[in-house]
C-alpha positions in Angstrom: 0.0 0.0 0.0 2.5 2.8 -1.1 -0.1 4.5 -3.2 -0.2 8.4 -3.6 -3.2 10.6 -3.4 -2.8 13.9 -5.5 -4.7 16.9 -5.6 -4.5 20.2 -7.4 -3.9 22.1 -11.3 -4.6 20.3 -14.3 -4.0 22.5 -17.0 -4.5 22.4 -20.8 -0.9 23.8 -22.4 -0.3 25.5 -26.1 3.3 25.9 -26.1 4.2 28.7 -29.0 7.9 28.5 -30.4 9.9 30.6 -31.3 8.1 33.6 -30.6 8.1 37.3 -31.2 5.5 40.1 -30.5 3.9 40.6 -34.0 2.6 43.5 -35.0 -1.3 43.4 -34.6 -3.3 42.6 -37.5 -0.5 40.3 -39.3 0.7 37.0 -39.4 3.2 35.5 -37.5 4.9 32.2 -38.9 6.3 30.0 -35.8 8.3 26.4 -35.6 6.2 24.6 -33.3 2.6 25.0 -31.7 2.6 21.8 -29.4 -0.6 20.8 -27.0 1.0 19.1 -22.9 -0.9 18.5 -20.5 0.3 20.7 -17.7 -0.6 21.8 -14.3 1.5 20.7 -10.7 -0.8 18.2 -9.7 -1.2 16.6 -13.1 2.8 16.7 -14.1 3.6 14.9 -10.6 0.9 12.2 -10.8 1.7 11.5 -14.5 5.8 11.0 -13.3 4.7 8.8 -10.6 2.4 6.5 -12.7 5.6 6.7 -15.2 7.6 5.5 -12.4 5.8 2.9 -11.6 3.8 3.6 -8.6 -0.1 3.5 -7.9 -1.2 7.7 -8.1 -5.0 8.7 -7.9 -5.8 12.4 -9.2 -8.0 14.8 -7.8 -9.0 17.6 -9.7 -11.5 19.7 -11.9 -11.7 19.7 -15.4 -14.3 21.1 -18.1 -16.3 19.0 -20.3 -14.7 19.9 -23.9 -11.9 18.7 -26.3 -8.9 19.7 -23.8 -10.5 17.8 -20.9 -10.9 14.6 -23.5 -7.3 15.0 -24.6 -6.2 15.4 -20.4 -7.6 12.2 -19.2 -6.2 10.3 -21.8 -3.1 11.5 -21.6 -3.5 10.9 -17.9 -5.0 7.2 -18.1 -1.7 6.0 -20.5 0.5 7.2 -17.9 -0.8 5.1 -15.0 -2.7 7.7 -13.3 -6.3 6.3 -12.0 -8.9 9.3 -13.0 -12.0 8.2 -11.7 -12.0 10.9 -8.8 -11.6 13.7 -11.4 -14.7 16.2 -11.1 -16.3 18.3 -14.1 -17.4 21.8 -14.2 -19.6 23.9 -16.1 -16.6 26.0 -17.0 -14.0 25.1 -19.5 -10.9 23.2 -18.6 -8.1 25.8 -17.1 -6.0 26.4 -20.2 -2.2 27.7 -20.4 -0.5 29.4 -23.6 3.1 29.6 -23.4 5.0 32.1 -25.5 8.7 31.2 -26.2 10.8 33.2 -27.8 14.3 32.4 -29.6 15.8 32.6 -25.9 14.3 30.1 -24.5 12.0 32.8 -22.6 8.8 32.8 -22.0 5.2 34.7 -21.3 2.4 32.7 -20.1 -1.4 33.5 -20.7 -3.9 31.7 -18.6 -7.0 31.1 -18.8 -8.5 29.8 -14.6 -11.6 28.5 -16.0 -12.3 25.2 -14.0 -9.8 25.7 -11.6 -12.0 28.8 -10.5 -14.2 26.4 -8.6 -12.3 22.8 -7.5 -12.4 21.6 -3.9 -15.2 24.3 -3.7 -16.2 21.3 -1.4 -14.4 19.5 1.6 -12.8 16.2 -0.1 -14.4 13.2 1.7 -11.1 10.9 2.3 -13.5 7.6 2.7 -12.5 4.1 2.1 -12.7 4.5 -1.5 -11.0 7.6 -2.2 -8.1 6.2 0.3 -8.1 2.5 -0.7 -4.4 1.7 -1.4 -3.5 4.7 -0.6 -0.6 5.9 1.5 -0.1 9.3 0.9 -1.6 12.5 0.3 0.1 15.4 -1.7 -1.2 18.6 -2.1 0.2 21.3 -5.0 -1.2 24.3 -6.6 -2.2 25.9 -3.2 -1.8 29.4 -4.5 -3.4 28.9 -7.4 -6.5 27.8 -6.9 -8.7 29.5 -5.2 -10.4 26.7 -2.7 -7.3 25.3 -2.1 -5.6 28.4 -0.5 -8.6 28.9 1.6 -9.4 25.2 2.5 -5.2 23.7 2.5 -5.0 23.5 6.1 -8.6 21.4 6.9 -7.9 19.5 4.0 -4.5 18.2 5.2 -5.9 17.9 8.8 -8.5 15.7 6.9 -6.1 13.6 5.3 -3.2 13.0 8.5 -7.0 11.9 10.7 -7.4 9.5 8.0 -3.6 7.9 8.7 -2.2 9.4 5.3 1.2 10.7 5.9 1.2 14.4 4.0 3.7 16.7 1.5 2.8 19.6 -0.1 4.9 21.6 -3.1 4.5 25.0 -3.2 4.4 27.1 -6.2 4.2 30.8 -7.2 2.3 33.5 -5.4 0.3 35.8 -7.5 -1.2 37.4 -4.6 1.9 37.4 -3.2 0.6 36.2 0.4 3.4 33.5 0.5 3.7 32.6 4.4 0.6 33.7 5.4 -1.3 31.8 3.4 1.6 28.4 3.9 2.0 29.2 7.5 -1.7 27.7 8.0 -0.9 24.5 6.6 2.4 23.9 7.6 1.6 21.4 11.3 0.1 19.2 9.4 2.6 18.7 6.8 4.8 15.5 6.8 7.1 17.0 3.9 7.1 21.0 2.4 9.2 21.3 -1.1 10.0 24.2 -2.1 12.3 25.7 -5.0 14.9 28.4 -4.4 12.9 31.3 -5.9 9.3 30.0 -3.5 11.5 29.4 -0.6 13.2 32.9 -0.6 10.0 34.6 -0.6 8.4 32.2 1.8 11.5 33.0 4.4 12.8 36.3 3.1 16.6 34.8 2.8 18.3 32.9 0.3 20.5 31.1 2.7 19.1 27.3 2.7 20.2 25.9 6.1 18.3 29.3 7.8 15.1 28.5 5.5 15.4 24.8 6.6 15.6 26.0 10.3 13.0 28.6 9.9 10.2 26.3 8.0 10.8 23.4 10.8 10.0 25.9 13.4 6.6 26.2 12.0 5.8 22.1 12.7 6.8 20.6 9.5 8.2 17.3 10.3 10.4 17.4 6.9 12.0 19.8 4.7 13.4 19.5 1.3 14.9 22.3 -1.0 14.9 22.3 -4.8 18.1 23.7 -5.6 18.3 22.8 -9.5 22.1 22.7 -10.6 22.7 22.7 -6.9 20.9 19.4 -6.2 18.5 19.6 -2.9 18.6 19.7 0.5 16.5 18.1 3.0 16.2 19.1 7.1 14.7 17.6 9.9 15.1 18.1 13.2 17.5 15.3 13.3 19.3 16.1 10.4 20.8 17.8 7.5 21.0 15.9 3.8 22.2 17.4 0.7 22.3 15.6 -2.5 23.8 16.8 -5.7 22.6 17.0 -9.1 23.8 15.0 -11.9 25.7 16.6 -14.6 23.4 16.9 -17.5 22.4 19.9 -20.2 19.3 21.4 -19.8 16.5 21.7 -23.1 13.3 22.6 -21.3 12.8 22.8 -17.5 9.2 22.9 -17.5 7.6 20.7 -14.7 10.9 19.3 -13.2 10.3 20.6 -9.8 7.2 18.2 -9.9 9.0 15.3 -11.4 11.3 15.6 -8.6 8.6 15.4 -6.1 7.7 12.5 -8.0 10.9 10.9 -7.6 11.1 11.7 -4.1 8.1 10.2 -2.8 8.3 7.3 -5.1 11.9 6.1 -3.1 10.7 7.1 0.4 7.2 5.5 0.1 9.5 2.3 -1.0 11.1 2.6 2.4 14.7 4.6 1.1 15.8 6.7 3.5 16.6 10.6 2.8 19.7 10.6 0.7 18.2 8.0 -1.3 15.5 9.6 -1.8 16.4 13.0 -2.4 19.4 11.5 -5.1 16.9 9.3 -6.8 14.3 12.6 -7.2 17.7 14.6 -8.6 17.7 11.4 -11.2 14.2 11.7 -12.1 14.5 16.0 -12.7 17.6 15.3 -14.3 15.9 13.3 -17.0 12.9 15.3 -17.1 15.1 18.7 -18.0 17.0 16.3 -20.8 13.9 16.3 -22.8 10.8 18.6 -24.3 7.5 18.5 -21.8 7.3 17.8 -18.0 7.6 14.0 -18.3 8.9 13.1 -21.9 11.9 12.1 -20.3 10.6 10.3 -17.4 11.1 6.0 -17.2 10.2 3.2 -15.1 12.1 3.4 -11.7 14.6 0.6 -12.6 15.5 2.4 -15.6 16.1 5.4 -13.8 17.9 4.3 -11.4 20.2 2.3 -14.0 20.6 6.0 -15.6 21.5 7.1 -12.3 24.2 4.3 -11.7 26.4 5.8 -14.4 25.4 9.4 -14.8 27.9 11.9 -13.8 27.4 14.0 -11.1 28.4 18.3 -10.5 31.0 18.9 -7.3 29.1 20.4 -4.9 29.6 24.1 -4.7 31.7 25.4 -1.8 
């Protein structure tokens, strides 16, 4: 029973290369227009099915073409989708402008996303059934779940799930105030460099560590890209470095590593296992187009992982 419970964005992506600002009322000729399925929630349950383990998705999408293409896309990835709700409004859709750079402008459309977990999840025997953990993303950007994070978590740890939530950007710009809620009942908090910093007002990671454990999380862990991560309990301090790879599109590799860490740990690694084998899985990610294009079974990965060169950490 090492299943994981996800809830959160699924998003309809239109990726635009290479990009630049036309002039209104002409045309534009581009390489690529290329349709993902995005979103936190959906990017890290897609890696996990990828990976191998059991992943149910809890979400909201609309009942048109994207939604058709999302579940499907979903479904061949492992991910079980019965739990996924429909709305009256159109499935929340993302357009992504890149330019020659590698830069990019995002337009987005909330639609659905506007009213999930309008109402209390009901974590009953069927919703939990093989189910061992519950992760939480997208917290700040949907609306229900920045209000109703911390009962849902409470919700889920009453039920015996053990609990992780990954944090993304703030639009409102709340950050701790609206994590600080949430934060007892979480088992593990990810957070990248740029989310953390504005979380703890410091870019120093053993501070932010220190500062986020003070607030009753029971595990931290860092996303610190080329850097690898770092994890902090009250115990101790783990850092893991990242492997040695180039980098073509980074695009959902923060949730792939989320993926890869709670993949190992549910499988009974300890920390540095874990964290290393979530480096593997984001190092593969970034090696290819799209969130989880370059995601593989666990064996294979960790095959990758046995020969893949490693950066020195920095001193």
């Amino acid at each position: 029973m090492n299943g994981v419970l996800c809830a959160g964005s699924i998003v309809y992506d239109t990726i635009v290369r290479a990009f630049t600002k036309p002039a209104w009322g002409t045309t534009e000729f581009v390489d690529s227009i290329e349709y993902r399925v995005g979103g936190n929630a959906a990017n890290t349950s897609r890696a996990l099915g990828i990976l191998g383990t059991p992943v149910r998705l809890l979400g909201t999408l609309g009942a048109d073409t994207p939604s058709i293409f999302i579940r499907k896309q979903l479904a061949d990835a492992g991910v079980e989708i019965t739990f996924l709700c429909e709305s009256q409004f159109p499935t929340a859709a993302t357009v992504v402008l890149v330019n020659e750079n590698g830069d990019r402008q995002f337009l987005h459309r909330k639609g659905a996303s506007e009213e999930a977990f309008c109402g209390a999840i009901d974590f009953n025997a069927s919703l939990c059934e093989g189910m061992q953990h519950f992760h939480l993303a997208s917290l700040f950007v949907i609306p229900h779940l920045r209000s109703g994070g911390p009962v849902i978590l409470q919700h889920a740890r009453a039920k015996g799930l053990t609990t992780s939530f990954d944090t993304n950007w703030d639009p409102q710009g709340e950050w701790l105030k609206a994590l600080q809620p949430c934060l007892p009942y979480l088992d593990f908090l990810f957070m990248n460099e740029d989310e953390a910093r504005m979380v703890a007002g410091t870019d120093d990671p053993d501070v932010i560590g220190a500062a986020m454990l003070t607030y009753g999380v029971r595990t931290v862990v860092l996303k610190l890209g080329g850097a690898g991560c770092a994890i902090y309990t009250e115990q101790e301090t783990v850092r893991c470095p990242a492997y040695d790879v180039i980098a073509k599109d980074t695009t959902g590799a923060g949730d792939c590593f989320v993926a890869g860490f709670l993949d190992a740990y549910l499988r009974g690694e300890d920390f540095r296992a874990s964290g290393q084998f979530a480096n593997a899985v984001a190092a593969l990610s970034v090696q290819q187009i799209g969130a989880v294009e370059g995601i593989r079974r666990r064996d294979a990965v960790a095959e990758w992982a046995h020969h893949a060169p490693v950066r020195e950490a920095k001193r």
